[in-house]
N, C-alpha and C positions, 0 to 999 in steps of 0.2 A: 161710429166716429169717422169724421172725415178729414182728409188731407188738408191743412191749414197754410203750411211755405214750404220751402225747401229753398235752402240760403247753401253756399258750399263756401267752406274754407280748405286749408291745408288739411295732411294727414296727423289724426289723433290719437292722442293717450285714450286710457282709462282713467275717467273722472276729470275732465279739464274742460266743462262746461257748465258754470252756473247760469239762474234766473235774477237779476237783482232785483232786491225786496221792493214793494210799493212804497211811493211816496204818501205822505199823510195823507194828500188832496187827493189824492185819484186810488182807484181798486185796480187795476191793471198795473200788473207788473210790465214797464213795455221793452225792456233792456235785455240782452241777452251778451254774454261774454264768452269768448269760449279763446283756449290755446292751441297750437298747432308744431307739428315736429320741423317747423319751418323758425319758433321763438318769435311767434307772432301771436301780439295777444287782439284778438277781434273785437269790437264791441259793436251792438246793434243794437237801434230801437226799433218796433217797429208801430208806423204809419199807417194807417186806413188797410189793412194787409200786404202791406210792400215793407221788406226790409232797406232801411236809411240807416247808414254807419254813422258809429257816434266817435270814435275814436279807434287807431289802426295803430299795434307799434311797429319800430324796425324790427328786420327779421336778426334773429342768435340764434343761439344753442337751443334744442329740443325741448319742447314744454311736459317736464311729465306729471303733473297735476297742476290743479287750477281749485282755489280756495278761497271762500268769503270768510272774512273777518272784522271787526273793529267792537268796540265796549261793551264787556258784558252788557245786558238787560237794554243793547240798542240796536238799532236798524243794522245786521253783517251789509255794509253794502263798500268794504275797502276789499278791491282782488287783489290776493297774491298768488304767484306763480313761485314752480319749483323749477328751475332749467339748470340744468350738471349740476355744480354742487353751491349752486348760491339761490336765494330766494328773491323776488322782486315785489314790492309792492305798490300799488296805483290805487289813484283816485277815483268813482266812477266818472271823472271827466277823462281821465287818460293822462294825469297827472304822474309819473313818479317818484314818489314818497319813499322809499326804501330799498337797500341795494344791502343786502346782508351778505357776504360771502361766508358759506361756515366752516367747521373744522374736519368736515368729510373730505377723506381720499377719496369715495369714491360719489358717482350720482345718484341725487334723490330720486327714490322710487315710491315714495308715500310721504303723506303728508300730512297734519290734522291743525285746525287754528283756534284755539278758546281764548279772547282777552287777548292779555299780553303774554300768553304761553304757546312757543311753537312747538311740535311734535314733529319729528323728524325720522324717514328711515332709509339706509342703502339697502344693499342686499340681504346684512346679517345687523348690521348696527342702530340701533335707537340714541336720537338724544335729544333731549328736551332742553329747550330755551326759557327763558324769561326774558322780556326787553332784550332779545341779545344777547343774553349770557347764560354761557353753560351752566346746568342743573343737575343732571343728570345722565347715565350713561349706562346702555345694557347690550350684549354681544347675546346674540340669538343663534341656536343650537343648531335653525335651518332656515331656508332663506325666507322672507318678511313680505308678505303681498299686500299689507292694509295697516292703516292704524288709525285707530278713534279714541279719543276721551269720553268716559262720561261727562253728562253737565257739571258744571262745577255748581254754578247756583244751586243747582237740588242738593250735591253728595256735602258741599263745602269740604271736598280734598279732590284731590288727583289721582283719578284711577285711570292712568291710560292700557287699551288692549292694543296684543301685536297679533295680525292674522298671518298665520306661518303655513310653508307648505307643508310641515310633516303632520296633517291633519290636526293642529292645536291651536287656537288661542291661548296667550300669554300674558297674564295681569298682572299689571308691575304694581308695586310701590315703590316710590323713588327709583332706586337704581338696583331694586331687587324687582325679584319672580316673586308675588304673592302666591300664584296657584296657576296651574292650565287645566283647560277647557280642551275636553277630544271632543273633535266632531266629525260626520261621516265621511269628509270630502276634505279635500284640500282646500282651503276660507280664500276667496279671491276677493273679496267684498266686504265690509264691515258699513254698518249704518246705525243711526238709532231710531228706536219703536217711533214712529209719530211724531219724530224730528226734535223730540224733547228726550226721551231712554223712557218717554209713558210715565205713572203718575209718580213709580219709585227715582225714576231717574236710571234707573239700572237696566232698561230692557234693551238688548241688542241683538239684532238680526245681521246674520250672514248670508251670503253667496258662495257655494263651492264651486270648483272648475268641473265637479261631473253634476253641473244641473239643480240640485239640493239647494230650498231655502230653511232657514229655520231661526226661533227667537228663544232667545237664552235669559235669563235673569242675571246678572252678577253682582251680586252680594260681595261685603267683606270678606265673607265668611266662606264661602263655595257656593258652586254655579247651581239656576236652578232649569232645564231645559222644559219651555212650553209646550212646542209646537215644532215640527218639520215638516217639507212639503215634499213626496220624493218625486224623483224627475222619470214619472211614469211616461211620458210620451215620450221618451230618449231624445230629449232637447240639448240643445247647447248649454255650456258653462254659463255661470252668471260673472256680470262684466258688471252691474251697476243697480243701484235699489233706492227708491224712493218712497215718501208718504204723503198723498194730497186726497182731497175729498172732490175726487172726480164725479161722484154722484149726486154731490149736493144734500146725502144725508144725515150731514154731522159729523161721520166717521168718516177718516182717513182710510181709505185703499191703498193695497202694497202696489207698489209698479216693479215691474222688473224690465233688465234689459238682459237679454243672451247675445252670447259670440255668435248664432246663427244666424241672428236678427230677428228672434222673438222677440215684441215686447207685450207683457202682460199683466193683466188687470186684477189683483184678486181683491174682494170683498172677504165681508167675515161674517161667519154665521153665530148663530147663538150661543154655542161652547166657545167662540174667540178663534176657530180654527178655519184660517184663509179657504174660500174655493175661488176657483180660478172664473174670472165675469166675463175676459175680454180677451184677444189677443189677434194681434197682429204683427203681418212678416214684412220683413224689410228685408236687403236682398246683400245688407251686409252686416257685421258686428256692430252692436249697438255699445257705445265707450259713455254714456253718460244721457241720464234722463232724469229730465222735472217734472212737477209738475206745479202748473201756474196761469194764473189769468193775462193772456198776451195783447191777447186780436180787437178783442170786442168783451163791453162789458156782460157780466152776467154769462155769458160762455166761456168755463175754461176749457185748457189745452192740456196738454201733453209734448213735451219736447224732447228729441231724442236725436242726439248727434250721433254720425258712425263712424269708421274706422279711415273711410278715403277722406271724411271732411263735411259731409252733408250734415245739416240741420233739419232736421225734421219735424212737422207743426201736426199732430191730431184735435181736432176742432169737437167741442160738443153742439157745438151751431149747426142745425141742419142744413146743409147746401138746398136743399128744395121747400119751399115754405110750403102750407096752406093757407091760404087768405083771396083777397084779390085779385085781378091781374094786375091793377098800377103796380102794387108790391113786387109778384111775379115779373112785371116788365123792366124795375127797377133792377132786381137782381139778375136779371138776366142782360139788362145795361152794364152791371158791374162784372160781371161773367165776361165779358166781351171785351170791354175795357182792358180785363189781367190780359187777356190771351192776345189779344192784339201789343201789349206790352210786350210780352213773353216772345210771340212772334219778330217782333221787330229787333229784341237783343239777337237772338238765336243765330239772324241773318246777320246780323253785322260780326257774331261771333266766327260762321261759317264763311266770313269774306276775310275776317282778320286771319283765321286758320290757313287760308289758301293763300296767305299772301304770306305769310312768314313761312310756307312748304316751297312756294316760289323762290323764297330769300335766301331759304338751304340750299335749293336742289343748284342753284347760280354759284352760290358763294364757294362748294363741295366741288364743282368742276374746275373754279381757280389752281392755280399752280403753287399757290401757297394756303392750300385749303389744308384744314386738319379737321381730324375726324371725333368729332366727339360721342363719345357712349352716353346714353339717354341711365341718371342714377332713377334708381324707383325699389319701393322699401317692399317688404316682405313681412307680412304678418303672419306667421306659422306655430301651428302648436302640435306635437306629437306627444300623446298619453293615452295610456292601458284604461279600455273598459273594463269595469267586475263585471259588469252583467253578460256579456258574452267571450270575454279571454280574447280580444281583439283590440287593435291600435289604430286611434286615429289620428290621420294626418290631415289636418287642416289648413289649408294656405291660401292667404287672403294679401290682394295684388290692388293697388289702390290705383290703377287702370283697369282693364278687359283683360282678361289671358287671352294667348292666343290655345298655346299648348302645353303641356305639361309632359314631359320624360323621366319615367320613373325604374334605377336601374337598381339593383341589389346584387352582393355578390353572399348570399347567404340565403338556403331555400326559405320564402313567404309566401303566401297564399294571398292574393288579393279579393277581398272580400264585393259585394255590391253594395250600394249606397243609395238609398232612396231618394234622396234629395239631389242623387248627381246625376246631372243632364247630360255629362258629355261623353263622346262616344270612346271608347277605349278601343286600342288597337293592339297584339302580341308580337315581338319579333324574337327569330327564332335566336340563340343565341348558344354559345360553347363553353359548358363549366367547366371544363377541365384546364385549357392553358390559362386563362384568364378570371375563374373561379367569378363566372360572370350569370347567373340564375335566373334574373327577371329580367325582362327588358317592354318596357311596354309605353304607349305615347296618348293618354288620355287628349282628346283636337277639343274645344270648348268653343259653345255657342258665344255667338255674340253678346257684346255687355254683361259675361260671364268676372265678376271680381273675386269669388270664391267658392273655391273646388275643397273636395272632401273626398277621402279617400278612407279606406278600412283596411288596416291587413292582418294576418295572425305568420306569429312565427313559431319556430319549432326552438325547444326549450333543449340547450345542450351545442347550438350551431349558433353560434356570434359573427357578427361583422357590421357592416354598413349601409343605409339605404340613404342612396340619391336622388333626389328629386331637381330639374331641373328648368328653371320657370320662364316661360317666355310671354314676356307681355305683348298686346297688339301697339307696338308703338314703331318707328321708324328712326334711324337704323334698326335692322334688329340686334337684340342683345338679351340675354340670360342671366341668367343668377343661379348661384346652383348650392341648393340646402343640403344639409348631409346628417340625419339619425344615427344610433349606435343602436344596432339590436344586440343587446345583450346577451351572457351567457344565461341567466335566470329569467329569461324577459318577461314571461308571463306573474312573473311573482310583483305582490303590493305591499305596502307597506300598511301595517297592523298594527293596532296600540295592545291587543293582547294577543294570548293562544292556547290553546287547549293542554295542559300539563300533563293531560292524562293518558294521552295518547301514547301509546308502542315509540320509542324514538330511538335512531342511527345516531352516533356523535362520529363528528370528524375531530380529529385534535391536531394544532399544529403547534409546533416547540422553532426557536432559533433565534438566529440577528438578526431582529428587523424591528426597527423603530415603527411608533404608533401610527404615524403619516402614511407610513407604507404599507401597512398591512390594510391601512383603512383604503387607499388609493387601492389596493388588489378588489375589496369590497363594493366600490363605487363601478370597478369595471364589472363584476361582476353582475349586480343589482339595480337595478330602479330605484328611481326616488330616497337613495342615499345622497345628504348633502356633500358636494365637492370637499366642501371647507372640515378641516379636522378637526373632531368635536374637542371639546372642552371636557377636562381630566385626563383620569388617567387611564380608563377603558371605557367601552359603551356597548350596549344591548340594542339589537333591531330584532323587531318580531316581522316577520313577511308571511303572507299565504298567497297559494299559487291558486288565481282568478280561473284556474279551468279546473283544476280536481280537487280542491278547496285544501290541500295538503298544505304543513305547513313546514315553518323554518326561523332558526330562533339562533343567533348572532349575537357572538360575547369575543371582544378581542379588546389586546392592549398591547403594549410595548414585549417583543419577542416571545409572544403566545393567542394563540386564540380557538374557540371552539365553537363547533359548526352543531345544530342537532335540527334533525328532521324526521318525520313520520315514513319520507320516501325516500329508500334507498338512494332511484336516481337521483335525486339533488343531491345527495351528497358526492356521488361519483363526480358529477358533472363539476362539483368545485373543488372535490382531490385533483381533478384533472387541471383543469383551469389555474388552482392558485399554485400548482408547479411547477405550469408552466411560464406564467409570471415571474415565479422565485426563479427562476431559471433563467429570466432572459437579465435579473438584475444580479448574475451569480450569488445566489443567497441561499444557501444551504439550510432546507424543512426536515425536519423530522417529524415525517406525518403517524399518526397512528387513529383507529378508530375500533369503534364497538358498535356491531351489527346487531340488533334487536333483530331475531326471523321473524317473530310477529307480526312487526313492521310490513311484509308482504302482504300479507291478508288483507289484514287493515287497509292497504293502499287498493288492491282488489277490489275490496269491498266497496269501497269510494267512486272505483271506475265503474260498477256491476250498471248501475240505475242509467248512466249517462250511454254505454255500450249497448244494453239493453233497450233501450228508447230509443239511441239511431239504426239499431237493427233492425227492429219492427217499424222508424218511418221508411226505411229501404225497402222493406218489402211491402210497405201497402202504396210506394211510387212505384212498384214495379207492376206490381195489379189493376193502377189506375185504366191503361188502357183497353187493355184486356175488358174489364168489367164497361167503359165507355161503349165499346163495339157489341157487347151483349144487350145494352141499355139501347143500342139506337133499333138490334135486330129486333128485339121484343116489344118495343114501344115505349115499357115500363117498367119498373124495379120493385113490383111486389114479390115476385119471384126471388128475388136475392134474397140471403138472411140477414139481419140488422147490422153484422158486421161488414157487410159488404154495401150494403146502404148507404152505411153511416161513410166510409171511405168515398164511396161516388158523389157525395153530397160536401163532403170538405175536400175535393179533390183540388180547388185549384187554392188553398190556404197549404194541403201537405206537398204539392209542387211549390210555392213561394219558400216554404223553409228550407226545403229540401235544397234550393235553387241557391240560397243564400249561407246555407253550411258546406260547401263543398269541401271536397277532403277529409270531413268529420271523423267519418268513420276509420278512414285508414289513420287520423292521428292517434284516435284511442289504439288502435292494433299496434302503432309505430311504439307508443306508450308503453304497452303489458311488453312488448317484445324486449324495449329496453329495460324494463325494472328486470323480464326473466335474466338476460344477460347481466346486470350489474350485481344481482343477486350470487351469480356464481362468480363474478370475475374477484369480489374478496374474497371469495373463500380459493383463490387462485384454479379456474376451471375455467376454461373454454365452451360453453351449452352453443356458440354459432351452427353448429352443422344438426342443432334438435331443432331451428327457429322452423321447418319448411312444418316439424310436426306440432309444434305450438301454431301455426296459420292453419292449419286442419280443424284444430281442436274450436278454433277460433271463428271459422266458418260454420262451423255448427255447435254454436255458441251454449255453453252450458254453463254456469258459475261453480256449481259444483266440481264439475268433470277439470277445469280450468283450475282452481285450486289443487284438485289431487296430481295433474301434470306438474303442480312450480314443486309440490313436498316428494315425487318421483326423482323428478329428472336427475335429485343430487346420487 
């Protein structure tokens, strides 16, 4: 597939770009609509491959979706837009036709249009319209990333889903919860199979924020899951999912779009299970993809807006024909034509550029000159991987960065990132007055919009990391983002947990309303909602993404109780929710039940991961050694297959090695703390055994490790 246009508006949402359907007379769809964080709704047709604007609105308030609607069983070709908390609707001439202000405090964040039924979401809240008027109403448990209906035609009722971050979809009826749907990731995406729900009407596909697609049935009755695709090449979140028959044969292909700038192609094979056809990178998050016949008949496309505003055209036309030369000559007349077009804006863009820097740099030496700071938006997302116990920081700059400054005052490991180009620099720095631990200034290639970063933190040390963004733009100016590394940080949130297991309870008694004890919780943990749930207590199940341990959360109004398989988590939140009680004078009466079991068990869990980075240590430390025997000898028939086998994977066991730094001292930092928190409730001091648990530890044995934690008391 090849490059078709690239049109650029403002910066954009998720989903705030349609295709408008073909008119009777012609096969080509030639319209494209899309909104921008500027409350500019775009429309384009496009021309012999040149985009010609069909209509432009005034700029408002932020556009955060963009929706085709008008009569059942007819052409959707009315847009509506959701910008703060009113809805807009236009005509595809640029007409509009509707100005709905609705009963939201706050602004729309989703959106969905069947008929005369609108589906509405803020952050927690759904409400469904009719012409207008309220229908319905449902307060959601955590916050709301998507909402779809199924067809109506097919079901003949209204089954609308909410895609929520606490890994669930939520099926309403009216203004009740029919049922939820767990699924593996957090649902940032909702679409339907084949743009209809497929032949029941029920089939719907998601996108999670860790990469995961998958197609769900949903029944009256309960869900039926098909298919999931997992996101083995460690790809970006999904931002956007489409269905068109890119192939031309018959079937519909899934499209996806990633926050990285994947997009991709999958086909289906003979059991119905997607394999991936096609894909390509773009160099920013991809907010919305079609697919549709634009340019030229009998070739479709693929369209794909991103995050600064570009419009992007993949063409099934091959740019190079075989045939004749006339043809040849022709297309390469039409070659010549864009580019001398293209050329000639560029210049007059780079003569207007220089003459408005002229206009500044004049008007700024005036004696009543004021100084104005350049606003520019910040697309950032910080969230825990499962698959390696690490945090990414994503931040996407809808110009160039120049550089990025990254400070912490809480020990983090900064990880390496394949996909990041830019060079990273340490400055030395002083924890002690200042409790100041990283400090580092990743410099970024040119036409760099999105930096990526990995870090791991240590579980039990909370505080803040700053990042501080600096675009290539004049003046210079900054922005500066700010994370919470948590007390728990490595822990995720779980829809169940092993009952079976050895478990520690922490118990806490006193005066403290629900709000508050839940607020200590939220400081505590990841991905508990801000908002105070609904009743009168609530249950979170969490397991910790590096040593699969887990953690099971039950509080209510002036009581609640903690239970985990590892000691240290509980320590870490005796500590922690004391010292919160403490700073809002609020008298705990803490008490707990130590399972010894518990030790082993969590041991045991460490043994495999301890064991594995012990011996990739020692066969990186052999590497060179074994290189300098291999160059003296010629060749490695002499070695025995386990020395082989390392000289032959040596520059895969330097990549890992290269890329886990600190591994191994976290596991040692790990057993150190469970042996001290092990003895600190039974009120003992074991600090001055740690030098002989690091011995024991250096010549690592599981067994001999064991009989030291059941000794030392």
């Amino acid at each position: 597939m090849d490059l078709l246009l690239n049109i650029t508006v403002g910066v954009t949402s998720q989903k705030t770009m349609k295709l408008l359907p073909a008119s009777r007379r012609r096969a080509t769809q030639k319209v494209i609509v899309i909104g921008d964080h500027g409350g500019v709704v775009t429309c384009f047709g496009i021309k012999k491959g040149e985009a010609m604007p069909v209509f432009k609105t005034l700029p408002g308030q932020r556009i955060t979706r963009l929706e085709l609607g008008g009569a059942l069983n007819t052409p959707q070709e009315k847009i509506f837009v959701a910008t703060g908390s009113e809805v807009r609707g236009f005509t595809k001439r640029g007409k509009q036709f509707l100005s709905f202000e609705t009963n939201l405090t706050e602004n729309i964040k989703a959106m969905h249009i069947s008929g005369a039924d609108l589906f509405l979401c803020a952050s927690y809240i759904y409400n469904h319209y009719c012409d207008c008027k309220d229908q319905h109403y449902y307060l959601s448990g955590d916050k709301i990333n998507d909402i779809l209906c199924l067809p109506v035609e097919k079901l003949s009722c209204i089954r609308p889903i909410l895609a929520c971050q606490d890994r669930v979809l939520r099926v309403l009826q009216g203004s009740d919860l029919l049922y939820e749907v767990e699924v593996s990731g957090p649902p940032t995406v909702l679409a339907l199979n084949n743009g209809n729900g497929g032949d029941s009407g029920e089939e719907l596909l998601f996108g999670t924020s860790d990469g995961k697609v998958g197609l769900i049935q949903v029944s009256s009755a309960s869900p039926v899951h098909k298919w999931e695709v997992r996101n083995e090449k460690k790809r970006g979140g999904i931002l956007c999912i489409d269905n068109f028959d890119i192939l031309g044969d018959g079937v519909k292909e899934l499209l996806v779009g990633r926050d990285d700038g994947m997009l991709e192609i999958y086909n289906f094979d003979s059991t119905n299970e997607p394999v991936l056809r096609y894909d390509h990178a773009l160099s920013e998050s991809i907010t919305s993809i079609q697919g549709g016949c634009v340019g030229k008949d009998g070739y479709d496309e693929i369209l794909a807006s991103t995050y600064s505003g570009w419009v992007t055209g993949l063409t099934t036309e091959p740019v190079h024909r075989e045939g004749g030369s006339g043809e040849e000559l022709k297309i390469s007349q039409e070659m010549q034509n864009k580019i001398s077009s293209l050329r000639n804006e560029l210049e007059h863009l780079q003569i207007k550029v220089l003459q408005e820097r002229e206009k500044y740099q004049q008007s700024s030496r005036s004696s009543t000159a004021l100084s104005a700071v350049p606003a520019f938006s910040v697309n950032d997302k910080f969230t825990l991987n499962k698959d390696d116990a690490s945090y990414s920081l994503i931040l996407e700059v809808q110009t160039a960065i120049d550089n990025v400054l990254v400070q912490s005052d809480v020990p983090i490991d900064l990880l390496d990132v394949d996909k990041n180009s830019a060079v990273v620099s340490f400055s030395g720095c002083d924890s002690e007055p200042n409790s100041n631990f990283l400090l580092a200034t990743y410099r970024c290639q040119a036409n760099t919009t999105r930096l990526e970063l990995k870090i791991r933190s240590i579980e039990g040390q909370y505080g803040t990391l700053q990042a501080y963004v600096t675009p290539r733009i004049q003046p210079k100016t900054c922005q500066l983002c700010q994370y919470q590394i948590k007390p728990l940080s490595l822990h995720q949130r779980t829809h169940f947990i092993d009952h079976d297991r050895p478990m520690n309870t922490l118990m806490l008694k006193g005066h403290f309303s629900f709000a508050e004890i839940h607020s200590w919780v939220v400081f505590c943990l990841p991905e508990v909602p801000e908002k105070t749930p609904i009743g009168d207590s609530v249950t979170f199940y969490f397991q910790n993404t590096f040593l699969d341990t887990q953690l099971e959360s039950t509080y209510s109004k002036g009581e609640g109780f903690f239970k985990s398989d590892n000691i240290s988590t509980i320590s870490i939140l005796k500590d922690v929710l004391s010292k919160e009680a403490t700073k809002r004078k609020i008298n705990l009466n803490i008490s707990y039940d130590i399972n010894e079991v518990s030790v082993n068990h969590t041991l045991k869990l460490i043994h495999p991961k301890l064991e594995y980075q012990l011996l990739l240590a020692k066969k990186v430390q052999l590497i060179d050694a074994l290189k300098e025997l291999h160059v003296h000898e010629g060749n490695m028939d002499f070695l025995i297959p386990e020395y082989r086998c390392i000289l032959e994977e040596a520059d895969n066991l330097l990549e890992e090695y290269k890329k886990q730094p600190a591994h191994l001292e976290r596991l040692y930092g790990m057993i150190t703390d469970l042996f001290i928190d092990k003895f600190k409730f039974k009120g003992t001091n074991v600090k001055t055994k740690v030098p002989l648990l690091l011995e024991i530890l250096d010549s690592y044995d599981q067994n001999a490790l064991i009989a030291f934690f059941d000794a030392a008391a």
